[in-house]
C-alpha positions in Angstrom: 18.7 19.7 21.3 20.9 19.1 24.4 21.9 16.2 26.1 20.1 13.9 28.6 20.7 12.8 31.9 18.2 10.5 33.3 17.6 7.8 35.9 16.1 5.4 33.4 16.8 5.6 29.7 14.1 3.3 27.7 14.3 2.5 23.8 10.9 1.6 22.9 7.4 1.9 23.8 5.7 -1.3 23.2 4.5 -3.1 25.9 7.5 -4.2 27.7 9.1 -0.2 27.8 5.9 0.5 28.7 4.9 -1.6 31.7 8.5 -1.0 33.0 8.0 3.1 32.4 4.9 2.2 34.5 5.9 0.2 37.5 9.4 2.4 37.3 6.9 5.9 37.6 5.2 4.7 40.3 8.4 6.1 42.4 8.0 10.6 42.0 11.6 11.1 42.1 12.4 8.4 39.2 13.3 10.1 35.8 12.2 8.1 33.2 13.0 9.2 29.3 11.2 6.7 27.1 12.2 6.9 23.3 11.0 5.3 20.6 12.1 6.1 16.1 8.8 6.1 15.5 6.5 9.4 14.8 3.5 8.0 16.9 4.2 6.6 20.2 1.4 3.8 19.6 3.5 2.5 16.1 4.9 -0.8 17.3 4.6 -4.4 17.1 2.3 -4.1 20.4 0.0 -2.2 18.6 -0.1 -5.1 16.1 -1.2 -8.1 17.7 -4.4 -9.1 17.1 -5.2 -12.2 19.0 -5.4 -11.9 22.4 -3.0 -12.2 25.6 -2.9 -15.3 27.7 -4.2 -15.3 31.2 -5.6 -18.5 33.4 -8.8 -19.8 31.7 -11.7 -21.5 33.9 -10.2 -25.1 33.1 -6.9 -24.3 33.1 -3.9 -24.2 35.4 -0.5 -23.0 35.6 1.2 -26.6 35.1 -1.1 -26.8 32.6 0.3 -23.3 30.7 3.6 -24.8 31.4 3.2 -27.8 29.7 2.0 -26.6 26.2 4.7 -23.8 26.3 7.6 -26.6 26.5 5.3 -28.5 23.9 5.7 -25.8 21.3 9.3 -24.6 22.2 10.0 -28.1 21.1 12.5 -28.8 23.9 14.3 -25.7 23.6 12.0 -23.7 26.2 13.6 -22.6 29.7 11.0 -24.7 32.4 11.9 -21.9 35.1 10.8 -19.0 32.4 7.9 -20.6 31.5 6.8 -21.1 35.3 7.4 -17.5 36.1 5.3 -16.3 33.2 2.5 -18.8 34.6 2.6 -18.2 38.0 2.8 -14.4 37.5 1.4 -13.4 34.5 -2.6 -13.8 35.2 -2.0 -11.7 38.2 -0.3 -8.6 35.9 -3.1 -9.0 33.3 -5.7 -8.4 36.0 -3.5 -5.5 37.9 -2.1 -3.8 35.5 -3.9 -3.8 32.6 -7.5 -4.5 33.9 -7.4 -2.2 36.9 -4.7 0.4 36.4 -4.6 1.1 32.3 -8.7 0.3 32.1 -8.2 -2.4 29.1 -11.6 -4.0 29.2 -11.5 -7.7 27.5 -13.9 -8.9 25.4 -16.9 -10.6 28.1 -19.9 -12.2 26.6 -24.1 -11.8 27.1 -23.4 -13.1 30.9 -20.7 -10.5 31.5 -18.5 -12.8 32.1 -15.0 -12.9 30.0 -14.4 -14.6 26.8 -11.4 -17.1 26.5 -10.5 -17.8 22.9 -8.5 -20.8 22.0 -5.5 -20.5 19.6 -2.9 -22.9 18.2 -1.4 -25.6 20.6 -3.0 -24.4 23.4 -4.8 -27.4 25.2 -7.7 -25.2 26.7 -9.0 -21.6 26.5 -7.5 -18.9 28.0 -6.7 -16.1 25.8 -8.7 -12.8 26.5 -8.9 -10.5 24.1 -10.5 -6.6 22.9 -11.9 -7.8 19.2 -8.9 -8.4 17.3 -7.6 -5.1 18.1 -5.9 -6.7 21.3 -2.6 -5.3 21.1 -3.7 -1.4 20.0 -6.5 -1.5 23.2 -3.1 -2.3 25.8 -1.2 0.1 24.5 -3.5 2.9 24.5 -4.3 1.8 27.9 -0.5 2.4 28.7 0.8 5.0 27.2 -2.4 6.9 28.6 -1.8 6.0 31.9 1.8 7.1 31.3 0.7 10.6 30.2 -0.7 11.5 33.5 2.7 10.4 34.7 5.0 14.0 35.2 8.3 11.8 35.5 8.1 10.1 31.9 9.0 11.6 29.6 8.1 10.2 26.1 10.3 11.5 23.2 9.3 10.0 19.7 11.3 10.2 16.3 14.5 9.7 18.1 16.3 6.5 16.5 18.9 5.6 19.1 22.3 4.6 17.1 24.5 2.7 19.6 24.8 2.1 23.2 27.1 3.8 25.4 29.7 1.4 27.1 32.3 1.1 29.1 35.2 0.5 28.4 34.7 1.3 24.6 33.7 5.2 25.0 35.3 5.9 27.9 37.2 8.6 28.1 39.2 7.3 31.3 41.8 4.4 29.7 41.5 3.1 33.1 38.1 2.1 32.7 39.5 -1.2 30.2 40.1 -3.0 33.6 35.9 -2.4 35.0 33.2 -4.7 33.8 31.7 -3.9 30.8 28.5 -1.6 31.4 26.1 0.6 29.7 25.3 4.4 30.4 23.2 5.0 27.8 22.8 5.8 24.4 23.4 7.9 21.6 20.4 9.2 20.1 19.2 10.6 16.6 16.8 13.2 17.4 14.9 12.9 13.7 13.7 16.3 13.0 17.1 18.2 13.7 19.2 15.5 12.6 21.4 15.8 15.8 22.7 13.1 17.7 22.6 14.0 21.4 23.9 11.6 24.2 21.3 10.2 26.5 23.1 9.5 29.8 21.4 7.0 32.0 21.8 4.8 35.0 20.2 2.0 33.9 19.7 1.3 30.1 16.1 -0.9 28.9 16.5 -2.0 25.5 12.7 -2.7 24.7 13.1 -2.0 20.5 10.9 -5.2 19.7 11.6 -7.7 16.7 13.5 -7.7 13.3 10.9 -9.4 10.9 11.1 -6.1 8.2 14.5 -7.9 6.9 12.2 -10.4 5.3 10.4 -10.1 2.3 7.1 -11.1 3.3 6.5 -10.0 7.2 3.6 -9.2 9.1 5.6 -6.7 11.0 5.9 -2.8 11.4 8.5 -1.2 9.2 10.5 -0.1 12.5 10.9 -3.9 12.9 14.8 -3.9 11.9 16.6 -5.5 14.7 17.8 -2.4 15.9 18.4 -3.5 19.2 19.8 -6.6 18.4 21.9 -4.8 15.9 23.1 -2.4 19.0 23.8 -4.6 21.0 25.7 -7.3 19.4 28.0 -4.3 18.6 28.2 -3.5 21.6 29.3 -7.5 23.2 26.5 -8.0 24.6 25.2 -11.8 24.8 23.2 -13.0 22.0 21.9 -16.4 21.7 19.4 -18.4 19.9 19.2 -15.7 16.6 18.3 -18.9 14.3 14.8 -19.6 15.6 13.0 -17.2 13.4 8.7 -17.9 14.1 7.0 -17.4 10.7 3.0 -16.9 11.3 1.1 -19.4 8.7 -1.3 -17.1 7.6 -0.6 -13.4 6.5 -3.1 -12.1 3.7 -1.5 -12.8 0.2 -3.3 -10.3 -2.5 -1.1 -8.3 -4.8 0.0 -5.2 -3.8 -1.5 -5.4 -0.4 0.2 -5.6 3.1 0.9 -8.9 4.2 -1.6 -8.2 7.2 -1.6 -11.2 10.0 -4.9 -13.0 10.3 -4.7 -14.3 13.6 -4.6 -17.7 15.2 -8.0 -16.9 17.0 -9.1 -17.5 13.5 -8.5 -21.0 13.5 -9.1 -21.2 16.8 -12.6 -20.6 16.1 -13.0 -23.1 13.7 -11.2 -22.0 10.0 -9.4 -24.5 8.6 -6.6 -24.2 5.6 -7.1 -25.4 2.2 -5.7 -25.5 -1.0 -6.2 -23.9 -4.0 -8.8 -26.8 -5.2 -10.6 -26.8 -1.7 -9.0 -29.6 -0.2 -8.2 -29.9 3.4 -4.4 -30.8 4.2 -3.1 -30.5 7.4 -4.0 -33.8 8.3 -1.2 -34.8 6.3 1.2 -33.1 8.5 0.4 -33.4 12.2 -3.1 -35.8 12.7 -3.5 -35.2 16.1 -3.7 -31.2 15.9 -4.3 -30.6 12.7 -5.5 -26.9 11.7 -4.2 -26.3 15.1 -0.5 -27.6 15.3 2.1 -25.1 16.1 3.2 -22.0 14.3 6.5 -24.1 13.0 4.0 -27.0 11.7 1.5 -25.2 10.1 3.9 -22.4 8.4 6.6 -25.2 7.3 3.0 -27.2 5.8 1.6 -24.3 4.0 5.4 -23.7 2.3 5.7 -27.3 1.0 2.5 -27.5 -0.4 3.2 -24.1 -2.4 6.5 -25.5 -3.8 5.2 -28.7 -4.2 2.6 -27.6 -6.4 3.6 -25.0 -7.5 0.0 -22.7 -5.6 1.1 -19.0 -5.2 -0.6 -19.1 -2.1 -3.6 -21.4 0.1 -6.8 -20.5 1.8 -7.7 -20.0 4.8 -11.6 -20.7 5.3 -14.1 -19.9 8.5 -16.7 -18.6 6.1 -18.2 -22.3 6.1 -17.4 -23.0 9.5 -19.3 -20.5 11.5 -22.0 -17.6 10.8 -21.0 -14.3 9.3 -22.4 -12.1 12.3 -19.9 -13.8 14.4 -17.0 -13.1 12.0 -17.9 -9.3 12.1 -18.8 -9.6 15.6 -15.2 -11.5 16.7 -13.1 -10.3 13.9 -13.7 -7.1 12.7 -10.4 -5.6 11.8 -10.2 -9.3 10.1 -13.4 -8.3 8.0 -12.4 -4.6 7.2 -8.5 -5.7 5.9 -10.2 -7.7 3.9 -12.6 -5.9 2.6 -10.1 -3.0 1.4 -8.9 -5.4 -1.2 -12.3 -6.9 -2.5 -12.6 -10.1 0.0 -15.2 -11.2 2.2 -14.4 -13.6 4.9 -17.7 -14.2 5.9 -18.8 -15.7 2.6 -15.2 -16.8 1.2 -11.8 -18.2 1.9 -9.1 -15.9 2.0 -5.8 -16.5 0.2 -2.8 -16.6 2.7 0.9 -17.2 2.9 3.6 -17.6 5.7 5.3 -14.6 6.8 8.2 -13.4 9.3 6.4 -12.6 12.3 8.6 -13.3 15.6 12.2 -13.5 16.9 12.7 -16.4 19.3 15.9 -15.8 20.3 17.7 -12.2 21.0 19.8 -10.7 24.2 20.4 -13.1 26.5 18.7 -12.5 29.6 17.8 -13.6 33.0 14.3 -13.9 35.0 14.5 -9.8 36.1 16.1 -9.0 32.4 19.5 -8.7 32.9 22.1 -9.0 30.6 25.5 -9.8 30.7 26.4 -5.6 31.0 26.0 -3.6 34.4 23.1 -1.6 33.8 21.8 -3.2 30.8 18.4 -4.6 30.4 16.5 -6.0 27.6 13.0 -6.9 27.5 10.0 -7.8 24.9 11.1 -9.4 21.6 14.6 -8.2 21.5 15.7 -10.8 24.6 15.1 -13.8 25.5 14.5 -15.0 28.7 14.7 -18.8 27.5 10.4 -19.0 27.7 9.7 -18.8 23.7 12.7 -22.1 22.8 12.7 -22.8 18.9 8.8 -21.7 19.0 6.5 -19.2 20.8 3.6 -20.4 21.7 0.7 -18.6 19.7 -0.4 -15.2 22.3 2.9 -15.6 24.7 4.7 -13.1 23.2 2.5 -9.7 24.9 2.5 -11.5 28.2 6.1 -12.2 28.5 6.5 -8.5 27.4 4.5 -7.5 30.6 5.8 -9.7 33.1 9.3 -8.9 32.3 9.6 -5.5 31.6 7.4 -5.0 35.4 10.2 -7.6 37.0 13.3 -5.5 35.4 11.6 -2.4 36.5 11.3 -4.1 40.1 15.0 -5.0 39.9 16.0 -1.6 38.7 14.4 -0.2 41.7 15.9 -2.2 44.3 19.5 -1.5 42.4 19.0 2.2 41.3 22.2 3.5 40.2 23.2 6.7 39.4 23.9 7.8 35.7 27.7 9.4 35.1 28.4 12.6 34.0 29.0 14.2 30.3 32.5 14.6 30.9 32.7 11.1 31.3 31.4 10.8 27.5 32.6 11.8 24.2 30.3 13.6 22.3 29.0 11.8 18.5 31.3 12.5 16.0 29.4 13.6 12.7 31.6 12.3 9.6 29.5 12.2 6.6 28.1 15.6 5.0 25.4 14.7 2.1 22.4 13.0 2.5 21.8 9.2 2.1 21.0 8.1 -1.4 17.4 6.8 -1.1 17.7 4.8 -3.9 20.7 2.9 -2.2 18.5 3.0 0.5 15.3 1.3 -0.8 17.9 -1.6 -2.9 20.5 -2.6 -0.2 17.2 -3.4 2.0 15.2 -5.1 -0.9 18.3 -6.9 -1.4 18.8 -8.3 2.3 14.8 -8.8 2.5 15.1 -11.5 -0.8 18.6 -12.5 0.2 17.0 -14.0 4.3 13.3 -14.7 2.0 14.8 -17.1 0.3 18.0 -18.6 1.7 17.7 -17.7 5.7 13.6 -18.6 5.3 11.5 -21.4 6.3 13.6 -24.3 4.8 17.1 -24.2 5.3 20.5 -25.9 3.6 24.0 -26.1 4.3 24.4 -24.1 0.4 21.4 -21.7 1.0 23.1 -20.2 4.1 26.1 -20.3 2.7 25.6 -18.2 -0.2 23.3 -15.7 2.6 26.7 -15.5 4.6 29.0 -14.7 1.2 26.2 -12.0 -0.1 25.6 -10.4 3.3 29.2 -10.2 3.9 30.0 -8.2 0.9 26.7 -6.0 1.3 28.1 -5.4 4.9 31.1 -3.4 4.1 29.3 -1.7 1.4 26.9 -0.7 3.9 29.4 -0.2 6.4 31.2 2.3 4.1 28.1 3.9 2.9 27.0 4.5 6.8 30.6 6.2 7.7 30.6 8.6 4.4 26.8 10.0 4.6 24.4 12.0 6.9 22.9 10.0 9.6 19.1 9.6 8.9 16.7 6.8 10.5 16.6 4.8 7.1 20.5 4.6 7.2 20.8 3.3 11.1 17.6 1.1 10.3 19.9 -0.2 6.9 23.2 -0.8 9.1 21.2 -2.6 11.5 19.4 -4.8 9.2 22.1 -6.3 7.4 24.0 -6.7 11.2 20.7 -9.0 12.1 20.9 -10.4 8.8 24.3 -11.5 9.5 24.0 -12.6 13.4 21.0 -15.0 12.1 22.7 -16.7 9.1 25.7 -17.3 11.1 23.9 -18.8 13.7 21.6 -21.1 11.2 24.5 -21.8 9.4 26.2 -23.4 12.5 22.9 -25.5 13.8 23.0 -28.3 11.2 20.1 -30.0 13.6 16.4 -29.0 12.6 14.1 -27.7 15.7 11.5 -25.9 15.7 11.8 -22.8 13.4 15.0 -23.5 12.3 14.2 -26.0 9.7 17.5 -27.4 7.8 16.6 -29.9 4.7 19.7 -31.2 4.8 19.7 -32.2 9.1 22.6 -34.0 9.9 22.3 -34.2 13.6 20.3 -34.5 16.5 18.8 -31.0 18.3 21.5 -29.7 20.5 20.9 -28.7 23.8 20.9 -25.0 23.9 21.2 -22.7 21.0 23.5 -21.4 19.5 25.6 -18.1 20.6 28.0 -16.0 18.9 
């Protein structure tokens, strides 16, 4: 496959590449090439997310959305990034997705929409398709896109590492320019070659990086890739140690660990343990059930290790009718259902899981980074709005808004990309293929080594045995990534135990518990800002 020049080079398709592929297509003579590893265009963490999206409920406000965002971020949330995403967001939900990709919410016998009410959220304003949210926007994206003749959408191609200056330049002059991107190189899966994608502006939109955990309700793409890529590269990085693990993923035995939805307790389910005894009233009195993600995961893990439960339960079968289970839930009902469970007339065993990154790429309010020509958007940046805790159904709206502001800036800035001379081409060092067995047991072995050291619950001599294993397993890896064939597992491995790294290190340095990051052994008071590497 030859090499790429384009305009606009965007690494994945979830909604943030996709709402900036769509404001940046609205221009004819814009080239867009939008990539994403995976073999479906609709296989990301988008596509995931059941619960909803926020918007402005009838009682609601935008001071209002402001204020429970900085209750949750627990002091760590950026008040001028929560204010953009109030002020704009309702007005992209509407445009956007309402009127130009035909997503239709959820609306109820008077035709008028539903507003669900999820965790820490002091009114209802979530709208929502089922609890298929997430798979109805982005088929209502990437079909919009498809009509679009100046995106072009190229799946199974795992990008490897960005292309910057000065570090691949061929010019030595270039050592005394600001560092800049120009692109990527690319693994284009089904040949194996790695092509360069030359672009003038770079959108790093590869999502989160909850697959190196051992229990996760994320996609296996979820990595870290573009973390991974771009802390190679220098590129900012700040706030890696607020790791959001969702309180209730299904926990049966050999079964996915499938995320059952805040909207669940929302709508009335309440946790209990294995006897059928309520507890969250132990742990936060005023919100109960409905205390933030942080709370309510960091509850459900003491009580396991406390008393030794291999999971809790997580019943709305008592609370309200089974019609409007099917009726609200159904993809709910039909997980369930594979393995033998009913939540209409049962509770359903559940366990924390890795579900969100908090912290990422440093960015700004139009999702810049600290490189020329480098943006980041969606779950790989942050933008400062999520702190040491996303509030529950932020994390698709933030997507929007700023991959629709960085495709605003990148149209008021449009630069042009450079030339292949101006690049080396990849050089291909390893001949045989990738063990698969090394494979599969370097990544089980980061997955326990984060599960149970880097996890919810955190010590000085957890994370420092995480740092002393991940640092031998990274030159292992390291050595085994110079000496075989590039596949997608391999880059996915190498960029795994890079996140793995960037996050210990980071915990490791925050001895003050907030939010997510939870240390046992706190011995001072939150800092300020996070922490940056």
């Amino acid at each position: 496959m030859p090499d790429i020049t384009t305009d606009t080079l965007i690494i994945g398709c979830g909604i943030a590449g996709a709402a900036a592929a769509l404001r940046l297509s609205d221009d004819p003579n814009h080239d867009i090439t939008l990539i994403t590893r995976a073999a479906s265009s609709d296989d990301s963490n988008t596509a995931w997310a059941q619960g909803g999206i926020v918007t402005r409920g009838l009682d609601d406000s935008p001071d209002l959305l402001v204020q429970d965002i900085l209750h949750a971020g627990a002091g760590l949330s950026l008040p001028a990034a929560a204010r953009l995403l109030a002020d704009e967001g309702p007005r992209l939900v509407q445009q956007v997705l309402v009127e130009r990709c035909g997503v239709h919410f959820d609306r109820g016998q008077d035709d008028e929409v539903v507003y669900g009410l999820e965790a820490a959220h002091s009114t209802r304003r979530i709208v929502h398709v089922g609890d298929r949210t997430g798979a109805a926007i982005i088929n209502g994206l990437l079909q919009t896109l498809a009509a679009r003749p100046n995106v072009h959408l190229l799946t199974s191609h795992t990008a490897v590492d960005l292309i910057t200056f000065p570090h691949h330049a061929l010019d030595p002059l270039a050592v005394y320019e600001p560092h800049a991107c120009y692109g990527a190189y690319v693994l284009e899966r089904d040949s194996g070659e790695i092509i360069r994608v030359l672009a003038g502006q770079t959108v790093l939109a590869t999502g989160g990086l909850g697959q190196i955990f051992r229990n996760t309700t994320n996609p296996r793409g979820s990595r870290g890739d573009g973390l991974a890529m771009a802390w190679r590269a220098g590129v900012r990085v700040v706030n890696a140690e607020y790791i959001q693990f969702h309180p209730t993923a299904l926990a049966v035995r050999g079964a996915p660990n499938w995320l059952i939805s805040e909207a669940v307790r929302g709508e009335g389910a309440v946790l209990l343990t294995p006897g059928g005894e309520p507890f969250m009233q132990r742990y936060d009195p005023e919100w109960r059930d409905l205390a933030p993600r942080d709370v309510v995961a960091r509850a459900i893990h003491m009580e396991m290790i406390e008393h030794g439960y291999d999971h809790v339960y997580l019943d709305l079968a008592s609370k309200r009718p089974a019609s409007f289970i099917r009726d609200r839930f159904p993809q709910f009902v039909e997980n369930c259902r594979s393995y033998s469970l009913d939540p209409t007339v049962e509770p359903i065993p559940v366990v924390p899981a890795a579900h969100y990154f908090c912290g990422g790429v440093l960015v700004d309010g139009w999702g810049r980074t600290d490189f020329d020509r480098l943006y980041a958007v969606g779950e790989v940046s942050c933008t400062g709005l999520h702190g040491a805790n996303r509030l529950a159904s932020t994390s698709l709206l933030e997507g929007l808004v700023w991959g629709d502001r960085a495709a605003r800036d990148i149209q008021q800035r449009r630069r042009q990309p450079i030339t292949l001379a101006q690049v080396p081409p990849w050089i291909y060092r390893g001949e045989g293929d990738p063990d698969p067995a090394l494979l599969e047991g370097d990544l089980t072995t980061i997955k326990n080594i984060m599960w149970h050291y880097v996890g919810l619950v955190r010590t000085e001599e957890r994370l420092a045995r995480a740092d002393r294993e991940l640092r031998h397993l990274f030159h292992e890896i390291e050595s085994f990534y110079r000496s075989a064939r590039l596949n997608d597992s391999l880059i996915g491995l190498r960029n795994a135990i890079q996140s793995a790294r960037v996050i210990t290190y980071m915990a490791y340095r925050n001895r003050a518990s907030r939010g997510a990051h939870y240390r046992a052994d706190a011995t001072a008071e939150p800092i300020a800002a996070g922490a940056d590497w």
